[in-house]
N, C-alpha and C positions, 0 to 999 in steps of 0.2 A: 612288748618291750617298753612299751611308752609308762605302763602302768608300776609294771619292775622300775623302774629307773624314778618315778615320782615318792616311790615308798622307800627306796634306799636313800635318795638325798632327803626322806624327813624323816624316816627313825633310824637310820643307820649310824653310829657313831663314825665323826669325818678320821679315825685313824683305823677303825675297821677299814671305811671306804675305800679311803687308798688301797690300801691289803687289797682287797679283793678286787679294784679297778687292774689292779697289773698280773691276777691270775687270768683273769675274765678276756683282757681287749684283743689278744691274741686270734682265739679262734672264733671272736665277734668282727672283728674286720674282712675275718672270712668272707663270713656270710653279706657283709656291704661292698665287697667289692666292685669296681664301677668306673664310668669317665666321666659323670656329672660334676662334680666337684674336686676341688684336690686340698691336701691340709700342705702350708709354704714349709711348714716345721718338719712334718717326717717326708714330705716330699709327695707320699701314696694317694692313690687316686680312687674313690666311693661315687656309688650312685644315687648315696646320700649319706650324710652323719646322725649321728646318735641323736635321739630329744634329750632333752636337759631341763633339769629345773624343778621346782615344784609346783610347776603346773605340766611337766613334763612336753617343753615344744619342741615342737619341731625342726631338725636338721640342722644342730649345732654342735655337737660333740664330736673329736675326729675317735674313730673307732680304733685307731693304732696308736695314737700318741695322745690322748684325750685332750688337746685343745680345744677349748672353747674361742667363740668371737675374738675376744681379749689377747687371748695370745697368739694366733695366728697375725692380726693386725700387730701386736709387739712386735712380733718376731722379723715381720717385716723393716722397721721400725728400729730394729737394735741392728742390722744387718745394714740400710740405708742411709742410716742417719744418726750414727753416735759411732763410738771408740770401742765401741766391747768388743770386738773383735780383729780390731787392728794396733790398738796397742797395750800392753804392758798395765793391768790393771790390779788392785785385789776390791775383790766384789763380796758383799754381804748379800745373800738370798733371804729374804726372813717368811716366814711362812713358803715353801719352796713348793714351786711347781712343777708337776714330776714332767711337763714335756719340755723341760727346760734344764731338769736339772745334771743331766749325763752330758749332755751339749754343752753346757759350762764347763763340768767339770774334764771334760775332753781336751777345752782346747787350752791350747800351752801358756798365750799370753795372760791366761785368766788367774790369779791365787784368789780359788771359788771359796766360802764357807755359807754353809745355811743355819737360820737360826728358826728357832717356834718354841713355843709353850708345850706343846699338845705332838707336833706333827711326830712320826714315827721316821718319818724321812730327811730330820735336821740334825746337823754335827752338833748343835748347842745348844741347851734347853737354855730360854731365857725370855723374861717379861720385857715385852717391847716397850712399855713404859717407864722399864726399868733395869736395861740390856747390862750386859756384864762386861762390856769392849771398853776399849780407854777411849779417850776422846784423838779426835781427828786420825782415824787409823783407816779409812776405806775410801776408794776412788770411787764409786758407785754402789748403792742402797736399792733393790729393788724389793718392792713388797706391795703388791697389787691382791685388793678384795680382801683388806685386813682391817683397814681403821674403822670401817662400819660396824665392826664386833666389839672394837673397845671404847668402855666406858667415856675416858678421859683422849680423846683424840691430840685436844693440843698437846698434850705433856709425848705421847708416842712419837708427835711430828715435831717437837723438841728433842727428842732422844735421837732419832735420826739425824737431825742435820747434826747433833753433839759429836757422834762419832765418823760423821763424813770429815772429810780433811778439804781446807780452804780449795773452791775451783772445782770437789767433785759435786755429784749431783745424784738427782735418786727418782726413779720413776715410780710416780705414789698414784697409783689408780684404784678408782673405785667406783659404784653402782652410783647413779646422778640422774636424779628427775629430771629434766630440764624443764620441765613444765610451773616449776616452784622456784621464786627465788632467791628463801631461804631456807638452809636446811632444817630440816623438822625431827626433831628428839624431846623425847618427855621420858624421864627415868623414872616415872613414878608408876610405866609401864615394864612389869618384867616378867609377866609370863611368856610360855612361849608359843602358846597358840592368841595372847592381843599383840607380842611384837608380830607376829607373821600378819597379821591384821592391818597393823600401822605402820609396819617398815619391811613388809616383805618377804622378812624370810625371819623363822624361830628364832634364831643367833643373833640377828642384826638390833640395834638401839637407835639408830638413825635413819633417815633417808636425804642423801645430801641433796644441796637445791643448787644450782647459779652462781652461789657464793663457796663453792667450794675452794676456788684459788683464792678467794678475800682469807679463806680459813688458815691456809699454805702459807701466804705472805704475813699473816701476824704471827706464826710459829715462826718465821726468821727466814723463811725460803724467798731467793727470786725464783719467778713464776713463769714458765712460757707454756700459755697453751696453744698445742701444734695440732689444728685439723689436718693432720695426715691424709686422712681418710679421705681430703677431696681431691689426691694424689690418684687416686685411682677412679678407670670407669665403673661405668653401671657392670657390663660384663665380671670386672675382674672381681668386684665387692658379691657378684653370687657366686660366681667359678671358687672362689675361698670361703665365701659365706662369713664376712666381715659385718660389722656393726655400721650403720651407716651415719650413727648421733657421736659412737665413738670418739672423742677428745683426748690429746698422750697427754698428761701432766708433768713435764719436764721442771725439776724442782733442783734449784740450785744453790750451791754455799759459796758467795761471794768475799 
């Protein structure tokens, strides 16, 4: 499985992936069924999750809703600590995450819309650089594990706040060395086996560093970074198999 799963996230095209990630996790959460872990998003309980990645590790995918780290701590996250589901919103998805996207689009207070370039699962084809909404029309912007693909970051994290409406806000997450404290991009790298070399993964151009909310706040965002994460114990952070460096980038239009 592990080796399956390392050759589909690096030759598989990510709109095949999808396709075939929602024929597939049905009768694969079968076979993981279990009480060692549980995902907060579908609810269901594994006696361990899916590897992930391309190096393919270990017990981080949920085999019924495919959450990774990322979204299980979200999900937490959007439920404890913001408005998406207690009041009256309309939300922009932009590159949409499928354990996320039925869940929005379910519940009543939400006018849900997804946007992407590429994805097969967005209501609106559109360059995040250069979206197609009028300005200040959205209560919340979420678009996690995107701006490391594009080129021009700040002009994407100025198209955002453009269409957010004064007061909302937008959670902008992304991959983050913490080990570095500035982020490291050379475009003069663009194949896709030196980007995987220098930044990670074939698609990525960057690897953010420390300064990633320095980056936030000069596109026009106020910034709070919210260690959620130390919200919980050691217990709860493997029982869900959360990120334990994890930081929310809470990005707001004042």
């Amino acid at each position: 499985m592990k080796k399956l799963i390392q050759f589909a996230v690096r030759k598989i095209p990510r709109p095949l992936l999808i396709k075939l990630s929602l024929l597939l996790r049905k009768p694969v959460s079968l076979f993981y069924k279990g009480t060692n872990h549980k995902c907060p998003v579908c609810e269901k309980e594994f006696r361990k999750f899916l590897p992930y990645g391309n190096k393919g590790s270990e017990n981080r995918l949920c085999p019924n809703c495919l959450t990774l780290e990322r979204h299980r701590l979200l999900w937490l996250y959007f439920n404890n600590k913001t408005n998406i589901f207690t009041s009256d919103i309309k939300m922009l998805h932009i590159a949409p995450e499928q354990p996320f996207i039925n869940r929005f689009r379910n519940s009543k207070n939400i006018n849900y819309l997804t946007a992407d370039l590429v994805s097969p699962l967005a209501d609106v084809k559109t360059d995040i650089r250069n979206m197609v909404f009028e300005n200040d029309i959205f209560d919340v912007v979420i678009c996690n594990h995107v701006l490391e693909h594009i080129d021009d970051d700040n002009k994407a994290m100025k198209e955002i706040l453009r269409v957010l409406k004064n007061g909302g806000y937008a959670i902008l997450q992304v991959p983050i060395d913490y080990s570095i404290n500035r982020t490291y991009e050379d475009f003069t790298i663009s194949s896709p086996k030196e980007r995987e070399i220098h930044f990670g993964q074939y698609d990525h151009v960057r690897v953010y560093g420390k300064d990633y909310s320095e980056r936030l706040r000069n596109a026009g965002f106020d910034v709070l970074e919210d260690k959620y994460i130390e919200s919980f114990s050691s217990q709860e952070i493997e029982k869900y198999r959360l990120d334990k460096n994890e930081i929310i980038y809470l990005c707001k239009k004042s």
